[in-house]
ZAMARGU-4260 file (C-alpha; in steps of 0.2 Angstrom, whole numbers, plus 5000, padded with zeros to 4 digits):
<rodrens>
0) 4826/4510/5074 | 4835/4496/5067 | 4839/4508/5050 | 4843/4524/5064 | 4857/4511/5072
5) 4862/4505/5054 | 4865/4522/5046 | 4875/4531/5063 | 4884/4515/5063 | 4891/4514/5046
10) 4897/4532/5047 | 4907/4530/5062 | 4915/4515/5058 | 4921/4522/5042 | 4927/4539/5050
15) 4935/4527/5063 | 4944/4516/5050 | 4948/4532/5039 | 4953/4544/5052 | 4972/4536/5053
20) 4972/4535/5033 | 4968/4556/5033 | 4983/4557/5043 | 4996/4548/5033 | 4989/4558/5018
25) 4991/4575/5027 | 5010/4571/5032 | 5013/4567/5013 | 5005/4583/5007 | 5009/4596/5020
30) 4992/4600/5026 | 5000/4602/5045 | 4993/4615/5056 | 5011/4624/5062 | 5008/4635/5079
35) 5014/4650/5072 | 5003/4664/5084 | 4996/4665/5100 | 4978/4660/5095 | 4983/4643/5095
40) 4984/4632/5110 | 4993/4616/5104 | 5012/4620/5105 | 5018/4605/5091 | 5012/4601/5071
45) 4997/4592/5071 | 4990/4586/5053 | 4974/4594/5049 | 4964/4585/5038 | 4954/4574/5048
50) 4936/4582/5040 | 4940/4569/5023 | 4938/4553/5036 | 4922/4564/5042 | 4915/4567/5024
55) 4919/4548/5019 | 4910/4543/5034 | 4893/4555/5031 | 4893/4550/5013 | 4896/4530/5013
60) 4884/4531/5026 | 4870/4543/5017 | 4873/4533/5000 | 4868/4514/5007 | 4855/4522/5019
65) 4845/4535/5011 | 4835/4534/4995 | 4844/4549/4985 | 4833/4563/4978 | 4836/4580/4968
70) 4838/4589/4985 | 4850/4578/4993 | 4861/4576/4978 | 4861/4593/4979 | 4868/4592/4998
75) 4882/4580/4991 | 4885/4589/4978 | 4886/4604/4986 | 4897/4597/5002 | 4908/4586/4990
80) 4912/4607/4982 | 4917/4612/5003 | 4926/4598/5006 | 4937/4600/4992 | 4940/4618/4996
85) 4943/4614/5014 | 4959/4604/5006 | 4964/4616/4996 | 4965/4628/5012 | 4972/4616/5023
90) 4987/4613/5015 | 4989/4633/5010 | 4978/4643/5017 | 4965/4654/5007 | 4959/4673/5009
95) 4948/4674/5016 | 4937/4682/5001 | 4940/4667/4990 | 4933/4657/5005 | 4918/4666/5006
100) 4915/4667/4987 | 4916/4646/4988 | 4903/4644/5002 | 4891/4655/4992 | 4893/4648/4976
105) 4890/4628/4986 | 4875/4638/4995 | 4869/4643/4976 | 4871/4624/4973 | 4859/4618/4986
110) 4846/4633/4977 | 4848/4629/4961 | 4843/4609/4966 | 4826/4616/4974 | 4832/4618/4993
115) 4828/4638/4998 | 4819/4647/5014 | 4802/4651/5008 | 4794/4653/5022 | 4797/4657/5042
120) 4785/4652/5055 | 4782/4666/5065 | 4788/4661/5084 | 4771/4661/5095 | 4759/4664/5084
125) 4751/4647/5084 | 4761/4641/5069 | 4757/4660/5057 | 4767/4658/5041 | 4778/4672/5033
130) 4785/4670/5014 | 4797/4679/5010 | 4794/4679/4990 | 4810/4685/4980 | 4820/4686/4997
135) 4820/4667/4997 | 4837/4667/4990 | 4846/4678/4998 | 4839/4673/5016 | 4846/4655/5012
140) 4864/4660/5005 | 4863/4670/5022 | 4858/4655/5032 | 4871/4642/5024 | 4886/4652/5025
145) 4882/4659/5042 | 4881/4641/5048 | 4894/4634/5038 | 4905/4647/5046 | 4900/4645/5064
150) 4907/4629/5065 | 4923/4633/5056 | 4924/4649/5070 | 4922/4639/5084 | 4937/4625/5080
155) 4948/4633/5093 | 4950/4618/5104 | 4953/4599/5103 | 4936/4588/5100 | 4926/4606/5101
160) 4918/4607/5083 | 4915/4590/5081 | 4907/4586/5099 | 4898/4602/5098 | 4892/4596/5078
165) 4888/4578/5087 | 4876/4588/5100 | 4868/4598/5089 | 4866/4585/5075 | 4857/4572/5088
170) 4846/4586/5095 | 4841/4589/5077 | 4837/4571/5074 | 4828/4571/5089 | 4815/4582/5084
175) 4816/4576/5069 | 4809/4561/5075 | 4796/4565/5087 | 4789/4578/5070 | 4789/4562/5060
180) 4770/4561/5059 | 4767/4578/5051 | 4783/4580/5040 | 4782/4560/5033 | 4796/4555/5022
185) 4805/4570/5025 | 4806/4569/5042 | 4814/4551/5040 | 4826/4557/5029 | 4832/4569/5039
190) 4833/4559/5054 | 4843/4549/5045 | 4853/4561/5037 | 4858/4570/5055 | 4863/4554/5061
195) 4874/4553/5048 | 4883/4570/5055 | 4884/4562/5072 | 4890/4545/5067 | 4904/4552/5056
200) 4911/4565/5069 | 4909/4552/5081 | 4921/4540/5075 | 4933/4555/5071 | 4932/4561/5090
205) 4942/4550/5098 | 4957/4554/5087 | 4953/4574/5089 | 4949/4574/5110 | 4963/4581/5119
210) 4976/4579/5115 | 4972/4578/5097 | 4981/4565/5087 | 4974/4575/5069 | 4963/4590/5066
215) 4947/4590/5057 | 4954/4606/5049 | 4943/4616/5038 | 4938/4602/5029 | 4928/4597/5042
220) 4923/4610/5052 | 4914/4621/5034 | 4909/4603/5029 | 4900/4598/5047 | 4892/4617/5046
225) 4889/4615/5029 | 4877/4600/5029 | 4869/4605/5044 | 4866/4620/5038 | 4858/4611/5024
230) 4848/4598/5033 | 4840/4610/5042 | 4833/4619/5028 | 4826/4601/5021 | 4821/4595/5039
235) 4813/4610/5046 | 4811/4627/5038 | 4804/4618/5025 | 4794/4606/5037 | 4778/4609/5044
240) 4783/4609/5063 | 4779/4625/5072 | 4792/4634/5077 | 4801/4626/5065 | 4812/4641/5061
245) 4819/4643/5078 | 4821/4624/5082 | 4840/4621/5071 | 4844/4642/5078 | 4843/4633/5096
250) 4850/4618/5091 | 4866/4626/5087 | 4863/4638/5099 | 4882/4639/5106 | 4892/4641/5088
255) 4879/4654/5082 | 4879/4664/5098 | 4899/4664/5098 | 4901/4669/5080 | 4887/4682/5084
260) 4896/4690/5096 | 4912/4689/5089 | 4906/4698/5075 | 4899/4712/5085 | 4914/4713/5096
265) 4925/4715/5081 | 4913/4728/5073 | 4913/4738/5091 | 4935/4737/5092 | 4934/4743/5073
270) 4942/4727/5065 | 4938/4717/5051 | 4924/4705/5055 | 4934/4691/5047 | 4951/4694/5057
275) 4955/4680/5071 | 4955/4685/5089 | 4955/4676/5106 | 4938/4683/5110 | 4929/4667/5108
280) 4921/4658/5122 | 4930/4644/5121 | 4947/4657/5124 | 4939/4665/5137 | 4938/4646/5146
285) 4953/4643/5143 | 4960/4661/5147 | 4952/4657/5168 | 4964/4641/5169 | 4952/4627/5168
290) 4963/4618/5153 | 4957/4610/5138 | 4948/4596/5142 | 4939/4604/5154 | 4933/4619/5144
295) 4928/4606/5132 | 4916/4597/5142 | 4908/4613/5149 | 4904/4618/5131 | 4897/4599/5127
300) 4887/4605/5144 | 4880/4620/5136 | 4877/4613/5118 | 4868/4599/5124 | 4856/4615/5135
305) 4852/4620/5118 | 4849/4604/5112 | 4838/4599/5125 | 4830/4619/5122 | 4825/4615/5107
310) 4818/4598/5109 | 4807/4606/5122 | 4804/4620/5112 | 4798/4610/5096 | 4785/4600/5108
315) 4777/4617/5114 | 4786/4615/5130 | 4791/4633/5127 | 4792/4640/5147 | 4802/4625/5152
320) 4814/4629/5138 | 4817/4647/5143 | 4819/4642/5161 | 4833/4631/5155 | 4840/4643/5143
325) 4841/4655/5157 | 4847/4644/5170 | 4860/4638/5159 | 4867/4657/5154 | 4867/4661/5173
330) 4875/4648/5177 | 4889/4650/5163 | 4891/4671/5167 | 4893/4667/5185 | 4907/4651/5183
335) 4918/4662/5173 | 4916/4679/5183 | 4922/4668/5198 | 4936/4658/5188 | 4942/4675/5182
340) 4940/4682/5201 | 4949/4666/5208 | 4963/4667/5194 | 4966/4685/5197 | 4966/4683/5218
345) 4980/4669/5215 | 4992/4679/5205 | 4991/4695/5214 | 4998/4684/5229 | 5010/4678/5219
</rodrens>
């Protein structure tokens, strides 16, 4: 526990220290998010490359904590590649092609170092195993650059992504954790590793709540979905835990459903899957006139359901899971058909 403390500790106190430091150098060399369309909710330039004080953070703590094999060099390799792109797009953005070429050249990274999705378990099957065989590469270029982009979709709000990262990263560790006796020295790695996450983003946050002092830009937000991404596929999918596959789906459960949809709604309207819109959840929140901070915390609420999902989930606790789940999406559905009907009441009586 002592070791769990040390390594969250050390990466927050070095995003913390770093965080003012990223700021300075993102005046100096113009990586300033500028409200130039409507998608944005700030109204003044706000520096965005807070994700470098998150990455220092994760790696400083992940170096000094955590005995470094082929796989997680790998990782650092791989998220050192992101980061650097994340740069290079925050101080002039890059199409979105040559994006998505980078993320799938760091997923090939993390293959070529011996991380891949060889196997699924089967959900309620009593831990059935499914291998893929040559499908292994693909499936986890798939599962990387899906992840790494959910977190980069959902930075629509101040402190979002990096709470939401903080939720998921914990609930990971969690089960992790409680796991530790089947997966052994993998499981304490990747406890340790998930901390990391949570530490860095953690001391990032206060600088990033509303209203946000810096941006994590997206050198944090592809570099947070990026090693999570990662860490999963060490931790879990190649862990023995049943329902090991679905554990980091649930655990993530709010970026990966959001991007999901987006996806689909943009497929359904006939535009291009990668073009901006104000679809998201987190604008449709905001949309109902609940503000920033409150939309914020609402979204904490329902990541950390999907957190707690999972835990429950990963110790077999699968009905109470699904009640939750269900609760929790009733719950959401009925707050903003009644914001929505409330907001519309008002202004037609204005």
């Amino acid at each position: 526990m002592n070791k769990y403390f040390l390594v969250f500790f050390i990466a927050a106190f070095m995003s913390l220290i770093a965080t003012p430091i990223a700021k300075i150098l993102a005046v100096k060399i113009g990586a300033i998010d500028v409200p130039k369309d409507d998608r944005r909710v700030h109204r003044i330039p706000v520096p965005r490359l807070g994700g470098l004080a998150i990455y220092l953070g994760f790696v400083i703590s992940v170096v000094v904590s955590v005995p470094l094999d082929r796989m997680i060099l790998g990782m650092l390799i791989g998220g050192t590649l992101i980061v650097v792109m994340g740069i290079v797009d925050d101080i002039k953005p890059l199409p979105a092609k040559v994006k998505l070429a980078g993320q799938i050249i760091c997923a090939l990274i993390l293959v070529i170092f011996g991380m891949r999705i060889g196997k699924f378990t089967i959900p309620f099957t009593g831990g059935e195993l499914l291998y893929v065989g040559i499908f292994s590469i693909p499936i986890t270029i798939f599962w990387v650059v899906g992840i790494t982009n959910t977190l980069n979709l959902i930075d629509g709000l101040d402190g979002l992504a990096a709470g939401v990262a903080i939720i998921a990263a914990l609930s990971l560790s969690y089960v992790a954790h409680v796991h530790i006796p089947e997966t052994g020295p993998i499981g304490t790695i990747t406890v340790l590793m998930t901390l990391a996450i949570a530490g860095s983003a953690m001391g990032f946050l206060p600088y990033n709540f509303n209203p946000a002092k810096i941006f994590m830009g997206d050198t944090g937000s592809l570099f947070l979905g990026y090693m999570l991404s990662a860490i999963s596929i060490y931790g879990f999918i190649k862990g023995a835990t049943a329902l090991a596959t679905v554990v980091p789906v649930l655990a993530l459960g709010l970026p990966i459903f959001d991007t999901t949809f987006a996806i689909l709604r943009r497929a359904v309207n006939g535009k291009p899957i990668m073009e901006p819109d104000k679809g998201h959840l987190h604008h449709r929140l905001l949309s109902t006139g609940l503000g920033q901070k409150r939309t914020v915390l609402i979204l904490y609420a329902v990541s950390g359901i999907f957190g707690i999902s999972a835990a429950l989930m990963s110790t077999s606790k699968l009905l109470d899971s699904m009640i939750i789940l269900f609760a929790a999406s009733a719950v959401m559905y009925a707050s903003i058909v009644l914001r929505g009907i409330q907001k519309h009441k008002s202004t037609n009586k204005e």
